[in-house]
C-alpha positions as CSV (number, residue, x, y, z in Angstrom):
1,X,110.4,98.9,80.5
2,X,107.8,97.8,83.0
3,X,107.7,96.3,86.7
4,X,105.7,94.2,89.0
5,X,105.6,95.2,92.4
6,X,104.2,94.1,95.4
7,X,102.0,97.7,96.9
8,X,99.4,96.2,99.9
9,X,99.2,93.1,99.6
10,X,98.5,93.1,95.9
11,X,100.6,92.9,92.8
12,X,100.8,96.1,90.8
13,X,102.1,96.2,87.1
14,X,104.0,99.6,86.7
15,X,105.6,101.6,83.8
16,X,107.6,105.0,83.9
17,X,104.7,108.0,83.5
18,X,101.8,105.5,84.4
19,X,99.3,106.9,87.4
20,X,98.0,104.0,89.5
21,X,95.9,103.4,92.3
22,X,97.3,101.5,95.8
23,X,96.1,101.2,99.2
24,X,96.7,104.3,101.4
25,X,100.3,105.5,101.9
26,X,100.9,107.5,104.5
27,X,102.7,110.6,102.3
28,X,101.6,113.7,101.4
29,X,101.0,115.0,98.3
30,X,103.7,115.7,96.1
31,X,106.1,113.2,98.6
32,X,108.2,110.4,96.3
33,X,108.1,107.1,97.7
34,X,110.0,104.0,97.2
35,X,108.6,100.5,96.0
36,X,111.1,98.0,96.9
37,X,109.3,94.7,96.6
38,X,110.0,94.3,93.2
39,X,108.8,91.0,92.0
40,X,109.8,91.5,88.2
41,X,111.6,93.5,85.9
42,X,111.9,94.0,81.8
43,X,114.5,96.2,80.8
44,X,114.3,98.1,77.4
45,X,115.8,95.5,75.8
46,X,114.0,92.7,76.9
47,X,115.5,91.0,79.4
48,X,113.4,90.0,82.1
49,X,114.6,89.5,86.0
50,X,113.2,87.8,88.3
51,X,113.0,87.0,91.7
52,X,112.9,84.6,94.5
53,X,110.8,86.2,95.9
54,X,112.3,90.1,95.1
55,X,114.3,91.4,93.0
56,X,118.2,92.4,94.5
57,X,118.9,96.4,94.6
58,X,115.7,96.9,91.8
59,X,113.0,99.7,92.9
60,X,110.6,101.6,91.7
61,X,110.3,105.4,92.3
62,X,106.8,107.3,92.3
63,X,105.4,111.0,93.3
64,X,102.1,111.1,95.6
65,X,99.7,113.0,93.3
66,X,96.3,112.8,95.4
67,X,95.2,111.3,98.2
68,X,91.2,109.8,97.3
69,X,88.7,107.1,98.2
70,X,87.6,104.0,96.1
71,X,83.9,104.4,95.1
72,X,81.1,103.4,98.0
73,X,80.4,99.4,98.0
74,X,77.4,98.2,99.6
75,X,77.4,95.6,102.5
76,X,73.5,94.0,102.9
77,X,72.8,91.0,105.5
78,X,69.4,89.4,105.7
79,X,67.8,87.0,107.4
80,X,64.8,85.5,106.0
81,X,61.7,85.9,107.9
82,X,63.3,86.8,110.4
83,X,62.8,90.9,109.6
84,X,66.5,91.1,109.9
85,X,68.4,93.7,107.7
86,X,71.3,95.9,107.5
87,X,72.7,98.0,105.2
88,X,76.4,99.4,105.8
89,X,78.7,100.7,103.0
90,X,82.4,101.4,102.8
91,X,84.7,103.5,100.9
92,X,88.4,101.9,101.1
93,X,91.3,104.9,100.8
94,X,93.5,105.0,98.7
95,X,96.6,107.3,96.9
96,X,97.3,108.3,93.5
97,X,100.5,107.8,92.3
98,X,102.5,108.5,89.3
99,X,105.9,106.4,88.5
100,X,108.8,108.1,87.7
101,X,111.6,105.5,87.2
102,X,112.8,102.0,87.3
103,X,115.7,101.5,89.1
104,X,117.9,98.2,88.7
């Protein structure tokens, strides 16, 4: 039984007991949240819903395990001759989170 769900802005493929990565949720560790933009769902016997564009009354449960930050990427502008250059880096946040059911 898996899911697709729709966690900032992106699609997220989730299974009961998998740990993923999303953007920041503001919850604290150890908090269950709620995924309700369920975009598809395959039940254990493989039959697959989908929707237009969600999925009626399906969610997806999950517990907070950390809160953590994506590794650093490296923003560099140059100009050419110009003895123009910067150097800024960025580290985007982000929470752990482990699924716990698949509710249709």
């Amino acid at each position: 039984m898996f899911a697709i769900v729709e966690a900032g802005g992106r699609q997220e493929k989730l299974a009961p007991g998998v740990l993923v990565l999303v953007d920041r949720l503001e919850a604290e560790p150890g908090a269950e949240v709620t995924f309700d933009k369920v975009l598809l769902v395959e039940t254990d016997g493989g039959e697959v819903m989908t929707g237009a564009p969600y999925v009626g009354g399906a969610s997806v449960t999950a517990v907070v395990e950390a809160q953590t930050k994506a590794k650093k990427i490296r923003v560099f502008k140059m100009k050419r001759r110009k003895q123009y250059r910067r150097t800024q880096g960025h580290r985007t946040e982000q929470t752990r989170v482990r699924v716990t059911s698949i509710n249709v």
